[in-house]
C-alpha positions in Angstrom: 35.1 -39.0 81.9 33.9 -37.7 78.8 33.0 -39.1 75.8 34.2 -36.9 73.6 36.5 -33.5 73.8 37.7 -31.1 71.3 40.7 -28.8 72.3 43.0 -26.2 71.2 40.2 -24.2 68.5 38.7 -21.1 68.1 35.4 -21.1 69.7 32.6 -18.8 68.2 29.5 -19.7 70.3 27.2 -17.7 68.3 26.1 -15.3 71.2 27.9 -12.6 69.9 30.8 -12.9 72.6 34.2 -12.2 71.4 36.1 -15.8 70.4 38.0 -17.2 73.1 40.4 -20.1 72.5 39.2 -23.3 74.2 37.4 -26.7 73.8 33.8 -28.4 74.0 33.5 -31.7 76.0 31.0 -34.0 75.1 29.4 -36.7 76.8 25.9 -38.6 75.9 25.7 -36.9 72.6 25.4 -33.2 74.7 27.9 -30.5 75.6 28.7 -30.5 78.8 31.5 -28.4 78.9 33.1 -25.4 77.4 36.4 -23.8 78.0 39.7 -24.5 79.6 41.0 -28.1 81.1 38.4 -30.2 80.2 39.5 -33.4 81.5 39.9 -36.8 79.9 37.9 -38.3 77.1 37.4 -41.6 75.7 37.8 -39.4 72.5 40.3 -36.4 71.6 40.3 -33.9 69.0 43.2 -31.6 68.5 41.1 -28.7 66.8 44.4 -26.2 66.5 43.9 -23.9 64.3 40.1 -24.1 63.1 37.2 -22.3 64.5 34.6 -24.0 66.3 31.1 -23.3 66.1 27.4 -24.4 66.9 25.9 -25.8 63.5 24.2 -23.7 61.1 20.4 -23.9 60.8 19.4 -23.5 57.3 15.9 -22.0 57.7 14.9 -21.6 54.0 16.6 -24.5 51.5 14.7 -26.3 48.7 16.9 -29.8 49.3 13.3 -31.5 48.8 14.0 -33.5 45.7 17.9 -33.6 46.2 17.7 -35.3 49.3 16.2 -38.2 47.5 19.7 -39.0 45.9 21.8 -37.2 47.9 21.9 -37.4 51.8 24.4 -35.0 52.5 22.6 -32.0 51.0 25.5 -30.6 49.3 26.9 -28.2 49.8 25.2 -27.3 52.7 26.7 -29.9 55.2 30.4 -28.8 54.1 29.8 -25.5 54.8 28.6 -26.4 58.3 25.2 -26.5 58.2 23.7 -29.3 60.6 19.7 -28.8 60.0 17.9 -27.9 56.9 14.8 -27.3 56.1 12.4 -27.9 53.5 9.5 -27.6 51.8 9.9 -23.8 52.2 7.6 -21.6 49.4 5.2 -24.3 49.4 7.5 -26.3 46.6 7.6 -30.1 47.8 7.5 -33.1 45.7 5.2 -34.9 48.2 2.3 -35.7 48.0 2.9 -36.6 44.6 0.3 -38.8 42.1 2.8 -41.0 39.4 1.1 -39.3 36.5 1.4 -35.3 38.3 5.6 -36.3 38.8 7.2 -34.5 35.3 4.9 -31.8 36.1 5.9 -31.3 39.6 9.2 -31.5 38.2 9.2 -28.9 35.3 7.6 -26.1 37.9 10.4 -26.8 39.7 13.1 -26.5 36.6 11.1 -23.1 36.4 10.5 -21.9 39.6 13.5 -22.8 41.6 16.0 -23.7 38.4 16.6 -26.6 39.3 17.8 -29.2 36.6 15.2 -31.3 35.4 17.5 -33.8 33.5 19.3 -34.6 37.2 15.7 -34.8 38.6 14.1 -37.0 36.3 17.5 -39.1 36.8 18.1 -38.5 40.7 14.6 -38.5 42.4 13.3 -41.8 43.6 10.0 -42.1 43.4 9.3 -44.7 46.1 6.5 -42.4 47.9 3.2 -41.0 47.0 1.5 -39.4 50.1 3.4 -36.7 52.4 3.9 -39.6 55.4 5.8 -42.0 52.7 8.0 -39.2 51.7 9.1 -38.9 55.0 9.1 -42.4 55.6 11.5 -42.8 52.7 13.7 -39.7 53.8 14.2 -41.8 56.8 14.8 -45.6 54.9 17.4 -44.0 53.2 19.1 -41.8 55.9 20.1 -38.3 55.5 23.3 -36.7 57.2 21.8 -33.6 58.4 18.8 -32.8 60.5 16.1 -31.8 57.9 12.6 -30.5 58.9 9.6 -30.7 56.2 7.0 -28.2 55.5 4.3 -29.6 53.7 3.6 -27.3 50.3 0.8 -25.8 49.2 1.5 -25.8 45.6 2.5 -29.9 46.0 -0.6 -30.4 48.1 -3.0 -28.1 45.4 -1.7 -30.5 42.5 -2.5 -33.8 44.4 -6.2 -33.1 44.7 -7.0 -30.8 41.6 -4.5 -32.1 39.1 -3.0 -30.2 36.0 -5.9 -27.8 36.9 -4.1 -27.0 39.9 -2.7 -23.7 38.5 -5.9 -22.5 36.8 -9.0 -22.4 38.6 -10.1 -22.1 42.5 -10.8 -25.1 44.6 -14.3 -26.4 45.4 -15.5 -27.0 49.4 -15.0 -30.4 49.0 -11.4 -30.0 47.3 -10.5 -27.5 50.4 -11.6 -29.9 52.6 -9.5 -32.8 51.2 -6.3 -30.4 50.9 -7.1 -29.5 54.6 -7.3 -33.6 55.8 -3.6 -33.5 53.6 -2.3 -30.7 55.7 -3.6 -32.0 58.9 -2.3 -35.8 58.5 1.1 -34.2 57.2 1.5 -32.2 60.4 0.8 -35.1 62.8 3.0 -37.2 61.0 5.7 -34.8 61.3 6.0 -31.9 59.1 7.2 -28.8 61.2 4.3 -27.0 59.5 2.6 -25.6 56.2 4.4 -23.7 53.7 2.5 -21.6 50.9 3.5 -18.3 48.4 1.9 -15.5 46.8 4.5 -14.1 45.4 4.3 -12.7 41.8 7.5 -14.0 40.8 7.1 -17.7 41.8 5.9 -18.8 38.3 6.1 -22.5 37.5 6.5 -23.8 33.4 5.3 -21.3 30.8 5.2 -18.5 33.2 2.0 -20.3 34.4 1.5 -19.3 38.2 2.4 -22.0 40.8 -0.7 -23.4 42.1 -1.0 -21.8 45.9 -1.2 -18.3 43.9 -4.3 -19.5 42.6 -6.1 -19.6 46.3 -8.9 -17.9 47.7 -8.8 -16.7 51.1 -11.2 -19.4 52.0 -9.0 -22.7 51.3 -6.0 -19.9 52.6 -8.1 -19.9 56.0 -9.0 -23.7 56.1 -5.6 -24.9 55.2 -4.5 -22.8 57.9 -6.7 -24.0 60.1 -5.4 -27.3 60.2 -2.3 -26.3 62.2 -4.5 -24.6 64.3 -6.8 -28.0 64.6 -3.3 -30.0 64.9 -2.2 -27.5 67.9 1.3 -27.8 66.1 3.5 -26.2 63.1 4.4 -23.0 61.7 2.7 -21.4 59.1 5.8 -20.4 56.3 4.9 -17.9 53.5 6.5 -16.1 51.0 5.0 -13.3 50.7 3.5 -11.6 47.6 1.8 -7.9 47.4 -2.0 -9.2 48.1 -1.1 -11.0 51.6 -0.8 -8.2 54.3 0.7 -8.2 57.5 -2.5 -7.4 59.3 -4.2 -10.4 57.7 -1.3 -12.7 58.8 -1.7 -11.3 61.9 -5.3 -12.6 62.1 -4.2 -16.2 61.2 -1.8 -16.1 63.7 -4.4 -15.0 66.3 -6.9 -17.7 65.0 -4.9 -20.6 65.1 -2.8 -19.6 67.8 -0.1 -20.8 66.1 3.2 -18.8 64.4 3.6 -17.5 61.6 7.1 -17.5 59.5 7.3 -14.4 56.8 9.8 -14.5 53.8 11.7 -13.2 53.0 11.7 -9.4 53.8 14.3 -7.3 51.2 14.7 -3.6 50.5 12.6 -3.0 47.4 14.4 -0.2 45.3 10.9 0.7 43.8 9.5 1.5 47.7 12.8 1.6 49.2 10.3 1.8 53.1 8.1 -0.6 52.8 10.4 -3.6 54.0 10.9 -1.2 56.9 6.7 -0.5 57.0 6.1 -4.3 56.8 8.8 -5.0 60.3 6.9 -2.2 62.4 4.0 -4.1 61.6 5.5 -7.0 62.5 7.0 -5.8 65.8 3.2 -4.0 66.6 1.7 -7.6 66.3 4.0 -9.3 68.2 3.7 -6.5 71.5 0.0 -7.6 70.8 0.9 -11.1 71.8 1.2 -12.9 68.1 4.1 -15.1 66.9 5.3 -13.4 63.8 8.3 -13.9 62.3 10.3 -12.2 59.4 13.0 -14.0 57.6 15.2 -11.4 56.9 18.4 -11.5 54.4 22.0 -10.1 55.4 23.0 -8.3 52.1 20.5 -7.4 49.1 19.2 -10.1 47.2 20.4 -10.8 43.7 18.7 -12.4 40.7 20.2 -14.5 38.0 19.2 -13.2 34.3 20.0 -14.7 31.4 17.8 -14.7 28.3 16.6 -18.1 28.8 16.2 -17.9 32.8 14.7 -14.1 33.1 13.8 -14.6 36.5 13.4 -10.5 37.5 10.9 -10.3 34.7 8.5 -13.0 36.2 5.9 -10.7 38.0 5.5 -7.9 34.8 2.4 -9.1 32.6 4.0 -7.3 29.9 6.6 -10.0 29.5 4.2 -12.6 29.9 4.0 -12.7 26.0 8.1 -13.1 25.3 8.5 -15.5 28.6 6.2 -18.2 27.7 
């Protein structure tokens, strides 16, 4: 008998197969059966009239602060998402010193525009370090599956401060960010997240702190997943960080590397196009890249006080900040 069976929906398995009416049989918290005349179950579900589908993986969210004060990542879970994950860009809030927090929090208003009146009031600060964040994530309970990527940008601002977004990092700074990075990935963090991308400004139009490293801490902080023989490598990718160079930290740390997000630039129209043959020539060479890749163009809110499109023009630099 099974545990569980839902009947009488739509299925849509996700495989691209036409939809065929049927049910899903549970049993031990796994499918075991799809289709027709399932059998009994200590549990029914008349599903007549809905669709029935795997759950949606959310590969890029920023739910790292939300999830602090609200488990069900809304809206996410409503709209059928069952894992999320997090710390994508390189835009955590862990590790996180008590005195770096409202900063954290106002690159964040900034970057991501989120509201830093329901942060200051929603986040609870019962973690410093990366392993009590999760730790905390887990006390509290959330109601989806959620994999963490440790952030560059969070990480950077633990170990160099408020001059995390002005100057480069000393050996012995690298080195401490790198111990960061490699505790956070054996802990549990799915990998290491990081961006170069123009636009990803935090308060004043100041850049976020991973824009402000060299390729050495790039290649050391790297190199801890490659140390860790574990996690992905996530970055969002500005016009300095080539394919052919993510390549090469693929092949040194053996380990793969996630690519976002690639969109049709209407000033060089090809080079999204360039950027996936390179892509698809490195992976028949026998590295994992990845490109996350959107469905439909990607659109920018701008308003006079949120001028997001602007970001990356130095000339606005003056009237933004």
């Amino acid at each position: 008998m099974h545990d569980l069976v839902i009947e009488g929906a739509r299925i849509i398995d996700g495989l691209g197969t036409p939809a065929r009416d049927g049910g899903v049989a549970i049993t031990g918290g796994r499918i075991t059966a799809v289709g027709q005349g399932l059998g009994p179950a200590r549990q029914t579900v008349d599903a007549q009239g809905l669709c029935l589908a795997p759950g949606i993986v959310d590969i890029h969210t920023h739910y790292d602060a939300q999830l602090t004060w609200d488990p069900f990542a809304t809206p996410s879970t409503s709209l059928g998402v069952t894992t999320v994950v997090i710390g994508n860009c390189g835009f955590t809030i862990a590790p996180c010193r008590p005195q770096n927090r409202d900063l954290i929090m106002r690159n964040l208003t900034h970057v991501e525009g989120m509201s830093l009146d329901a942060m200051r009031a929603g986040i609870q600060w019962d973690f410093e370090s990366y392993p009590e964040y999760l730790g905390a994530m887990e006390r509290r309970g959330v109601v989806p599956n959620v994999a963490s990527l440790v952030g560059h940008s969070s990480v950077r601002t633990y170990v160099l401060g408020e001059e995390a977004a002005s100057r480069t990092a000393t050996d012995a700074e690298i080195a401490e960010m790198r111990r960061i990075v490699l505790e956070a990935v054996q802990v549990g963090a799915i990998g290491f997240a990081t961006s170069t991308l123009e636009q990803h400004n935090g308060e004043n139009g100041i850049p976020m702190p991973s824009r402000l490293a060299d390729e050495k801490e790039m290649l050391a902080l790297t190199g801890a997943l490659g140390e860790a023989g574990r996690g992905i490598f996530m970055l969002t990718k500005g016009m300095t960080s080539t394919i052919p160079w993510l390549e090469e930290i693929a092949r040194a740390n053996g380990r793969p590397v996630m690519i976002a997000a690639m969109f049709v630039d209407p000033g060089d129209p090809t080079r999204v196009f360039r950027e996936l043959g390179e892509i698809e020539q490195g992976r028949a060479r026998g590295r994992e890249l990845w490109a996350q890749v959107g469905c439909f163009p990607l659109g920018m809110e701008f308003t006079l006080r949120h001028p997001y499109p602007l970001e990356a023009l130095m000339a606005w630099r003056p009237a933004l900040t």
